[in-house]
N, C-alpha and C positions, 0 to 999 in steps of 0.2 A: 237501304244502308242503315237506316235510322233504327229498323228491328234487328242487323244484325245487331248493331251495338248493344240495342238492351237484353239478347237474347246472351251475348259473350259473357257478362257479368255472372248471369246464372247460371249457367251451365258451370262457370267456374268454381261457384259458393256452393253448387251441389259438393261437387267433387270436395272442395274443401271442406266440408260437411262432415265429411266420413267420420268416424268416430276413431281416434287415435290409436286404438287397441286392433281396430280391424285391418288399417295400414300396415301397421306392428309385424301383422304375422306370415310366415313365411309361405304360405301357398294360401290360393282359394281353395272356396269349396265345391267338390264334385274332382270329375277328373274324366279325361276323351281316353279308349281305346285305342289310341296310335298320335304322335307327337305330330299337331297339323301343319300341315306344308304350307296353305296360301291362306292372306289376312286381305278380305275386300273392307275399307274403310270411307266412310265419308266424313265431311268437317266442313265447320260453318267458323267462322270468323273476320278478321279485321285487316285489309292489306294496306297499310303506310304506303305512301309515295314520297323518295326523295323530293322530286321535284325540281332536281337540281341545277339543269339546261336553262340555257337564254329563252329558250321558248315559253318556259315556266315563268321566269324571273320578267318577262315582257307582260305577259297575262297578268302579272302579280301587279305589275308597275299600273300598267293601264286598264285593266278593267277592275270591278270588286271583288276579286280572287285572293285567298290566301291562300297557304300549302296543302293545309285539314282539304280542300274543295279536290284536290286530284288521288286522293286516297277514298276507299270505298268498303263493302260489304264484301266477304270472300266463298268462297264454294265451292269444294272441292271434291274429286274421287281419286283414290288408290288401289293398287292393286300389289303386295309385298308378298315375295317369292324368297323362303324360308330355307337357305345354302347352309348353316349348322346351327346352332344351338345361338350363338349371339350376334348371327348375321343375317341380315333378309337383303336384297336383291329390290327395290322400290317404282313400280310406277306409275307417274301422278298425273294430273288433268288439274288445273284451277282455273276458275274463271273469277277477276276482280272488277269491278267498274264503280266509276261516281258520275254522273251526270249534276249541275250544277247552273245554275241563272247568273245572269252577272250584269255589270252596265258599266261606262264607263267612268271614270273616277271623275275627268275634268271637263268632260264634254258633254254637254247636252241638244239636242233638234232644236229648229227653229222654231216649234212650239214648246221649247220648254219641257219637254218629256223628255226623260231615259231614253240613251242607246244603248239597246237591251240587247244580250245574245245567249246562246246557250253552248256553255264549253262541257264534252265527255272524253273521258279517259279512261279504255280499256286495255285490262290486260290478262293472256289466257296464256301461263306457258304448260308444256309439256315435259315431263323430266325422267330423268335415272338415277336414281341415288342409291348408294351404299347405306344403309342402317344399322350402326355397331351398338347393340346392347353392353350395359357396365356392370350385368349380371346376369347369369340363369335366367330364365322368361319363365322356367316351371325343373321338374325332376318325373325321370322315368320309375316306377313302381316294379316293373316288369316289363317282359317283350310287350305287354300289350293293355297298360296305362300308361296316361301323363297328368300328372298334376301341377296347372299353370301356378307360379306366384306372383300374387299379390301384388304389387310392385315394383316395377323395373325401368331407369332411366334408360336412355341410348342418346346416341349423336351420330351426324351422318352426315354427307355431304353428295354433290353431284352435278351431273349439267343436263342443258336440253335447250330447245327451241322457245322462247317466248314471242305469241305474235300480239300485235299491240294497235288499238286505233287514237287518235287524238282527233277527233272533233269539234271545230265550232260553226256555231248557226245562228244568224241573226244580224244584225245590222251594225255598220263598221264604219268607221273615219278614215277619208284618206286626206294623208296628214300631208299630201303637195298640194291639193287644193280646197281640203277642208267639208267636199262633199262625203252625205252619210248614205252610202251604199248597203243593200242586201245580200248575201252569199254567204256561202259554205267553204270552209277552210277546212280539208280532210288530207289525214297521213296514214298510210298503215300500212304493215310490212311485218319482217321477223326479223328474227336477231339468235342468235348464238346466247347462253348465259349460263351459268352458273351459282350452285348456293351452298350455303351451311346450313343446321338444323341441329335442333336439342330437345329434348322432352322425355316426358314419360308416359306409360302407360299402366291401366289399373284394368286387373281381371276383375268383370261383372259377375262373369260364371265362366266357365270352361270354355265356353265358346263363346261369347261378348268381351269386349274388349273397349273400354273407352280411352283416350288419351287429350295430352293438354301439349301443346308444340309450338314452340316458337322458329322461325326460319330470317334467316335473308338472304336476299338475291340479288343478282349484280348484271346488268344488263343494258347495253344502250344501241340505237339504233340510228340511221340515216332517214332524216324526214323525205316527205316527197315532198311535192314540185310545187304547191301551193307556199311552203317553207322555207324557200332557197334561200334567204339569207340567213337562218341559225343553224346554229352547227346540229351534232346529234343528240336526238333528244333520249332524256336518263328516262330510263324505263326501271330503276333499283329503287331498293325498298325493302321494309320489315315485314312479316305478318306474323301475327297470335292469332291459334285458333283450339276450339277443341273437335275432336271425332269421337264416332262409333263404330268399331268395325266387327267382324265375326269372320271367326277362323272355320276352316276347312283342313 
């Protein structure tokens, strides 16, 4: 998690790098013999976690947890299937996790040591999205050039499957008679979800493509049986990220 974060900064001061004249202009340079159909993309980034469930808010209460610990490193693949000139057709794969140490805030062993345990929060959905471009992506020359431009925002939205794990491991208070127990407290399942999306994308050359994207998503699910008395826990949340992808 720790390298995506420092790899997001740079990748985004590349891009903002550019030199303002080159942004400026209305096409790259070179140009593909036929206006490409499909964009395979990948992207490394940052996925927020609301955190917004009792389940969240009890970890928060009772062990060393804050919000930042259920947010993680992102990674993702695409696959955008190009229906006219400012629409593609989107679909994604992410996988987000944080794994985190904790102890509890007011409890300590009969020796005086930390009741330590280890909380992870995963999350992988699957999706469909619409991709509206707010501009031309390039201009045909003839039956048999395209020259991409430069520069082009979009926004999009969509839904899919998100499946999710919540784990903890490690040693636990039980608070009827104060004994510190070992075990595994494990949920995971899927859920139904939906999201929004904005960004833009910058031609490398004709066929590279890098972009810079921000999303949310909205998502909550039914814990299992280890869980039963919080309700569902929020699996929503922001992510930034940037890609590379190459057209075909």
């Amino acid at each position: 998690m720790r390298r995506c974060r420092a790899t997001l900064p740079l990748l985004f001061g590349a891009l903002l790098a550019i030199p303002a004249p080159a942004v400026a202009q209305s096409s790259g340079d070179g140009f593909l013999f036929r206006t490409p159909k499909v964009q395979i993309s990948m992207r490394l980034g940052y996925a927020g976690a609301n955190a917004g469930s009792d389940v969240f808010d009890f970890a928060r209460e009772e062990l060393t947890l804050d919000q930042r610990d259920f947010s993680g490193g992102l990674f993702g693949v695409e696959v955008a299937f190009r229906t006219s000139e400012r629409l593609d057709i989107v679909a994604a794969f992410a996988n987000s996790s944080s794994t985190t140490r904790s102890e509890f805030r007011d409890w300590v062993g009969e020796d005086d040591l930390p009741i330590e345990q280890e909380t992870t929060f995963t999350r992988r959905p699957f999706t469909v999205s619409a991709r509206y471009y707010l501009a031309d992506r390039g201009r045909s020359v003839s039956r048999f050039a395209w020259i991409p431009n430069r520069l082009t925002p979009y926004v999009g939205a969509g839904v899919g499957v998100m499946w999710y794990e919540f784990l903890q491991d490690g040693d636990f208070v039980d608070f009827q008679d104060l004994a510190i127990f070992n075990t595994r407290f494990l949920s995971d399942g899927t859920s139904m979800m939906g999201q929004a999306l904005g960004g833009f994308e910058f031609s490398v050359s004709p066929r590279i493509v890098a972009n810079v994207e921000g999303r949310y998503e909205w998502a909550t699910a039914e814990l299992g049986q280890d869980f039963v008395d919080f309700d569902d826990i929020d699996l929503s949340g922001f992510q930034v990220s940037v890609g590379l992808g190459i057209r075909f």
